[in-house]
N, C-alpha and C positions, 0 to 999 in steps of 0.2 A: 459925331462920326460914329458909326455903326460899329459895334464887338463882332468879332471872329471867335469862335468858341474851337479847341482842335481837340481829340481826341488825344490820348500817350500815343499811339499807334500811327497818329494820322490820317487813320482810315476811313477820320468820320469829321466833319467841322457845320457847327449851327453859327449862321449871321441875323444877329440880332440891333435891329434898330433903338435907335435914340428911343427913349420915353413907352417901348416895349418889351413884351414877356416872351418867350419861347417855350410853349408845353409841349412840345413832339418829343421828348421822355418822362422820367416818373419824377424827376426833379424839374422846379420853374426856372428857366434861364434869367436875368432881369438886367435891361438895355439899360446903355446909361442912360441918366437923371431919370428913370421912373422913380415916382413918390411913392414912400410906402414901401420899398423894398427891403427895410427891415423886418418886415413882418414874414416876408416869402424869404430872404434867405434863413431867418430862424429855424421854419419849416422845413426848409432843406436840409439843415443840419440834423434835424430832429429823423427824418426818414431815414436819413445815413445813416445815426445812432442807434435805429433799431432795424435795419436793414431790413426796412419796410413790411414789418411782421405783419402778417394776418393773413387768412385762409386763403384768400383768391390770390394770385400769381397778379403781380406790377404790369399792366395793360402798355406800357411804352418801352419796355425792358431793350436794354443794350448788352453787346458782348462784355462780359467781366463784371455785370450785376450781379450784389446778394441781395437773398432774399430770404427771411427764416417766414419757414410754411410754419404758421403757428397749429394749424389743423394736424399735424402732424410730426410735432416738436422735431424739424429738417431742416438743417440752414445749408441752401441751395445757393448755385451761380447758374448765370447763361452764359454757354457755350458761344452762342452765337445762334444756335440752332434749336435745343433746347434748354429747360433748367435740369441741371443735373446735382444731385445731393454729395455734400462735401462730409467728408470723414466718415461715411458708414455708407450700408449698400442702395441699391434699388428695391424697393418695396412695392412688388404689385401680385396681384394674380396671376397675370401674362406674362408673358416673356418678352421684357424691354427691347427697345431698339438706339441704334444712338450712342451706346456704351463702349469707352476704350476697354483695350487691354490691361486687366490687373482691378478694372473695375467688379463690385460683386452685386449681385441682387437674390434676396430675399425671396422666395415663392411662395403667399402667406395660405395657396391653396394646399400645398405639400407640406409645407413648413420645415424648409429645406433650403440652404445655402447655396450658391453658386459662383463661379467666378469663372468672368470672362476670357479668355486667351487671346482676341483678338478676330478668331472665327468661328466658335458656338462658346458654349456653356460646359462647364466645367462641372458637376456637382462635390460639395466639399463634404457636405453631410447636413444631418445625420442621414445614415443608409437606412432608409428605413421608404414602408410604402403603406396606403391605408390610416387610419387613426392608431394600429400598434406598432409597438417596436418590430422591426425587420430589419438585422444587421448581423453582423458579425463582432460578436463581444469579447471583450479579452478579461479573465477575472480572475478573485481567487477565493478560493473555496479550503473546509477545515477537512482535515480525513480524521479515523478517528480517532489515533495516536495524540490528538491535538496540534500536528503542524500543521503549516499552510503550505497547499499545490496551486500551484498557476495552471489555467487551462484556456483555450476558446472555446467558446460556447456559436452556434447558429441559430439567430433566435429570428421565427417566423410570424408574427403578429402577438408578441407577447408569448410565444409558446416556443420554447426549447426544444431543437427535435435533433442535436447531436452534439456531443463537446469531441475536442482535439486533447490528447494529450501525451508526455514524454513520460509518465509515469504509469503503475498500476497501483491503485489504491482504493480504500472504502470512505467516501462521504461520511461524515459526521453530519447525519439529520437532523439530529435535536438541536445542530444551529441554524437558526432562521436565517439569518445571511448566506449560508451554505445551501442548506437545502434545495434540489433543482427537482422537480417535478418529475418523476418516470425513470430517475438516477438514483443507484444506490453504488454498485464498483465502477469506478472509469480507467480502462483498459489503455497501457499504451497504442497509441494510433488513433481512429475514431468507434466511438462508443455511439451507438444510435438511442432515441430517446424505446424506453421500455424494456432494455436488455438488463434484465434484473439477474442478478447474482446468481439467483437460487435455480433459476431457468438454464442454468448451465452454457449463456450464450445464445441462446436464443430467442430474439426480438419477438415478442406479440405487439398484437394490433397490427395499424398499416404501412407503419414506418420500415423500411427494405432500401436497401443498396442498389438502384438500376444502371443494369450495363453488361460490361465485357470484364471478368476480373480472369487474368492469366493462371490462379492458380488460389485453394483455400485449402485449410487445414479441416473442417467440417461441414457437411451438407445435413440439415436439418436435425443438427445438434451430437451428429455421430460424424463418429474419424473417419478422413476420407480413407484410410488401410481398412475398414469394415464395408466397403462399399465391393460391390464386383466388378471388374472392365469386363468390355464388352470381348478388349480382343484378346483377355487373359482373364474367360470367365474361373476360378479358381476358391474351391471353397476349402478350409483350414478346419473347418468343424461342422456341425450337423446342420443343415441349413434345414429352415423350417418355413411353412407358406399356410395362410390362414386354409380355411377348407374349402372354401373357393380353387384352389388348386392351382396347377402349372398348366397354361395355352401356350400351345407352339404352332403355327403356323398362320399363313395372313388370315383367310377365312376362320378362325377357329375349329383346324383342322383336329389336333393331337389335345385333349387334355388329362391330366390325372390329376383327382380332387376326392372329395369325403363328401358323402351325402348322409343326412341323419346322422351326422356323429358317431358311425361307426360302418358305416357301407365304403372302402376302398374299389373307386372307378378306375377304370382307364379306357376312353372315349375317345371314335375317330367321329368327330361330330359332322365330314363331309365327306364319307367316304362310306362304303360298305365292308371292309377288312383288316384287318393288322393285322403286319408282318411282321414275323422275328426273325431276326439274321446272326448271325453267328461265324466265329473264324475254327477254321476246323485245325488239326495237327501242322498240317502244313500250309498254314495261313491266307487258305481260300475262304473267303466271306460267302456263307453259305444260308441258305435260307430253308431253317427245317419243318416249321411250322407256319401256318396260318390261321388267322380266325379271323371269318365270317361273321353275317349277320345271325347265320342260320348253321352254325356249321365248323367245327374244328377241321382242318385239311393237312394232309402232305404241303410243305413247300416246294419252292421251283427250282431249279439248277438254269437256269436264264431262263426258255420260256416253255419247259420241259419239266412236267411232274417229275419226279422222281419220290415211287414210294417206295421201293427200296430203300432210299437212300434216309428213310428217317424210321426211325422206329420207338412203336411204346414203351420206354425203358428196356435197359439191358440186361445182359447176364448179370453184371456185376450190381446191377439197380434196379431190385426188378419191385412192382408193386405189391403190398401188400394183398389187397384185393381189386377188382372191378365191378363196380355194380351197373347196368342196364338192360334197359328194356328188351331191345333186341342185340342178336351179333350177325352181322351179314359178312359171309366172306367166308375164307378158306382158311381152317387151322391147319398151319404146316406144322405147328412145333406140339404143341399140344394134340395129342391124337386119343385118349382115353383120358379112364381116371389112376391117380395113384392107386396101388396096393396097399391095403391095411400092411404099417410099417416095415415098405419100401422107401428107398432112397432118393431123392433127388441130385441126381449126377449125372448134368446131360452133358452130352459130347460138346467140349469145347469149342471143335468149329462146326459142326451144325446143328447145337443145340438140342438134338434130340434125347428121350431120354430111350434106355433101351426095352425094347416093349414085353419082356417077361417080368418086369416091372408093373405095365400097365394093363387098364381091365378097358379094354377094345368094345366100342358100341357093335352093333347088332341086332338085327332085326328077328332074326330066326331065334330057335332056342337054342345056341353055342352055348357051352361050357365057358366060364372065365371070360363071360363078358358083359358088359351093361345094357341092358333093355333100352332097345328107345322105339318111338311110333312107324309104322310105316303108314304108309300113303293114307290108310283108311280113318288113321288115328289110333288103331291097336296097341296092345303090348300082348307080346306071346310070352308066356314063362310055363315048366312043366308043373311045378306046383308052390304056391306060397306058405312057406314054413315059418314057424317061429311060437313063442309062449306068449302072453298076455300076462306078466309076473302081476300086475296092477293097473287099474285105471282111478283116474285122479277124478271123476266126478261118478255119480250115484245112480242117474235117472237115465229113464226111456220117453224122449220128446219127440213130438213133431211140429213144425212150422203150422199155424194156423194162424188166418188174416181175422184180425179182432178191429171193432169198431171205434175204441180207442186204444189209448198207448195204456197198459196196465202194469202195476208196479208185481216183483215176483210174490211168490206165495198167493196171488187172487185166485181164487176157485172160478173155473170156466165152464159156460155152457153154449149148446148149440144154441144161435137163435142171434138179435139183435140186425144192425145193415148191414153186418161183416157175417164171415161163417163161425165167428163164435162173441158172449160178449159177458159181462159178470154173472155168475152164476147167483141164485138165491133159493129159500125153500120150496119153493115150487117147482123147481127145474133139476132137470137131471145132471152132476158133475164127468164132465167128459175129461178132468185135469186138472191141472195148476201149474200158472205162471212157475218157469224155471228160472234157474238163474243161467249156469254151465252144465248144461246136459252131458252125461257120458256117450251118449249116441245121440246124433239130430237125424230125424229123416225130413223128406222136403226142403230140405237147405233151401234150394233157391228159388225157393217164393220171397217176393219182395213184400216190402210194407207188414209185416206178418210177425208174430211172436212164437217164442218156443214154447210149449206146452208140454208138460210132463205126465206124463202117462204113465207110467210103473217105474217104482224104483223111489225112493226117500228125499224129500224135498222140503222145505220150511213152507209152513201154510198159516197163511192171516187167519189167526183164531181171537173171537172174541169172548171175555170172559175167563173163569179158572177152569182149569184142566189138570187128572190126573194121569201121569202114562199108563196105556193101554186102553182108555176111553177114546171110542168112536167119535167120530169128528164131522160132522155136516154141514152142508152147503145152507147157510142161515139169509145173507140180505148183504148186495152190492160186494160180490165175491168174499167175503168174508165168511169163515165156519167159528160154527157155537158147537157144542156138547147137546145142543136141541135137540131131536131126534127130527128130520127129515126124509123127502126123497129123494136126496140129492146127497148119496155117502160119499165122503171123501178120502178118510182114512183112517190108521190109527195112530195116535199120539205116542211119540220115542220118550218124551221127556212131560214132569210136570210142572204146574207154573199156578199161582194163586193173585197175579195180575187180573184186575175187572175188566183194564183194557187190551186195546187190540195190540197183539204182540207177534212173531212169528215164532213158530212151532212145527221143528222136527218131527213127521210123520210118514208113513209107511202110504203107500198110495193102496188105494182100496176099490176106484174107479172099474 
């Protein structure tokens, strides 16, 4: 009579015939009176005992089979559906399927833990991404008092780039277990990697805080009380700006800066004028002055010169001198010159002074008044008096155009491209190079030197000389004691120099 095999479950039952085997699992079924069936149940018991070890997966497997994957020291069961691994996780590249809740698998491409919930993946750790460490570490490090601070560290592929911590303290370097790379103080709060001590707080290289921070105690390593608001611009002390200088407006309208290190601008770099405005007594903003590109001016009283209303310094300020070119315009206050010591005491409210004080221009010849031109360019006077107690140079020169530039004391003659040029023996002395003539005549000839012509002058003598020895025009404006045609003068002074020296002489031309 035929076996009935059932499963514990019932779910499953093999019938197995008289004198036959049943292989539709990984174990032999054996019918009654098969021969031999000592040898196949042995074998059964023996695959049971080693829960069918070896690489390949049991080809007839049932639900509630073990199996140890020898390839992969795993001792596995079938669900029913797959083999799933007993007492440790999923071990693949992929991401498994098929796995309960609370089951874990292995990612051996990450090399990272997971655990199932029942609808993804859960990562356990380590936090990490890439072949380095990338996590969040908790550790403890020596300061250098010798005790131990706890701190977190964030560590990005093996690189530290900020710790967390409740204290303030200095790292002890020289311990190797301590030591963190780019840390020497860690500040309570977070300390970024490179914010070295000595740096005052402030981070090099590229490690920075991005975001929105409500509020900081310093902006590029200075207090934020040394900073200015915009809307309480407010300075305490002497503010200072490289020489580049202050722009104030969009276009680079206003600025004041130093050029060459010691030139003070003030530049409307789109405009052609600045104005100065001013509050007067009674607190109208007035505008007294302008300047041009070309041009100092009166200001405006809105859109109304008023020169009245500004003036060059006052009674009470008044300038020392004015120097220019020309004066166009009408003196009201100023109308002559002072009197040799006269007073300056002009009337309070119109400034005048009173005129028996002052010497009145005039064109005619009035008594007690100052000569000036009329129309023609004249000056009338009845006659010019006075002594000549002294004159501070010697000589009677005149302007003559010379062919080069000649140094004083050269002895001159007519002749050369020019109308006169260095004299020598053979030529007649019409003079010598002056230096400060007491009288020039021909003044304004141009390109032209002074030549002196009577009166006591130093002359390029070459050779010794005694005073009162005749002095002649020898070779390249230079005089000798030679005797020539060319006399020049007579010697003030003697001199026992061979060379060429200058020599005080009487003009004799």
């Amino acid at each position: 009579m035929a076996y009935t095999i059932d499963t514990y479950s019932n779910s499953r039952s093999w019938k197995i015939e008289d004198g036959t085997i049943d292989q539709t699992t990984d174990l032999k079924l054996v019918g009654k009176n098969y021969a031999g069936y000592g040898e196949i149940q042995n074998e059964n018991f023996v695959f049971l005992l080693e829960n069918f070890a070896g690489q390949v997966e049991p080809p007839r497997k049932v639900q509630g089979q073990i199996w140890f994957d020898s390839g992969n020291s795993k001792l596995k069961f079938y669900d029913g559906l797959k083999w799933r691994t007993t007492g440790g996780a999923e071990v693949s590249s992929t991401v498994p399927t098929g796995l309960k809740q609370g089951d874990f698998w292995w990612d051996t491409g990450n090399e990272q833990l997971y655990t199932y919930n029942g609808g993804d993946f859960v990562l356990i750790g380590p936090q990490s991404a890439g072949s380095g460490q990338t996590q969040i570490v908790s550790r403890s490090v020596r300061d250098t008092t010798g005790g131990s601070r706890n701190i977190i560290t964030a560590v990005v592929e093996d690189e530290t780039i900020m710790a967390f911590s409740s204290q303030d303290f200095t790292i002890d370097t020289s311990d190797v277990d301590s030591n963190i790379t780019g840390f020497d103080r860690i500040r309570p709060g977070l300390t970024l990697k490179n914010t070295i001590n000595s740096s005052g707080g402030v981070t090099s290289g590229a490690f920075r805080l991005f975001g929105t921070a409500s509020n900081s105690e310093k902006l590029g390593g200075i207090l934020a009380t040394d900073y200015v608001q915009a809307n309480n611009p407010s300075f305490t002390g002497l503010a200072q700006f490289q020489e580049a200088g202050l722009q104030i407006g969009d276009s680079g309208d206003f600025t004041i800066k130093v050029e060459n290190d010691i030139n003070a601008i003030i530049e409307n770099g789109n405009g052609n004028q600045i104005i100065i405005r001013a509050k007067d007594l009674f607190g109208n903003i007035l505008n007294p002055v302008r300047f041009f590109y070309n041009a100092v001016t009166p200001g405006l009283v809105g859109n109304t010169q008023t020169v009245a209303a500004t003036t060059l310094g006052t009674a009470d300020y008044r300038w020392p001198s004015v120097f220019a070119l020309e004066y166009k315009g009408l003196g009201e206050v100023s109308k002559g010159i002072m009197k040799p010591g006269a007073s300056y005491d002009p009337d309070p409210v119109s400034g005048t002074v009173a005129n028996g004080d002052l010497l009145l221009p005039s064109e005619a010849t009035a008594a007690a008044t100052v000569p000036i031109r009329d129309v023609n360019g004249d000056i009338f006077a009845r006659r010019f008096q006075g002594i000549a107690t002294e004159a501070w140079y010697a000589d009677l020169a005149e302007m003559y155009s010379t062919d080069e530039e000649y140094p004083v004391g050269t002895c001159m003659a007519v002749g050369g491209d020019a109308e006169t040029t260095a004299a020598k023996a053979s030529t007649m002395c019409i003079g010598v190079i002056s230096a400060e003539p007491a009288y020039l005549m021909n003044k304004g000839l141009e390109d032209g030197q002074a030549v002196g012509l009577k009166g006591r002058v130093p002359v390029r003598v070459s050779g010794p000389v005694s005073k009162g020895m005749a002095v002649y025009a020898w070779q390249d404006g230079v005089a000798s004691t030679i005797q020539t045609i060319g006399l020049v003068g007579i010697a003030l002074e003697s001199s026992t120099d061979e060379s060429e020296k200058l020599i005080e002489c009487v003009l004799k031309v």
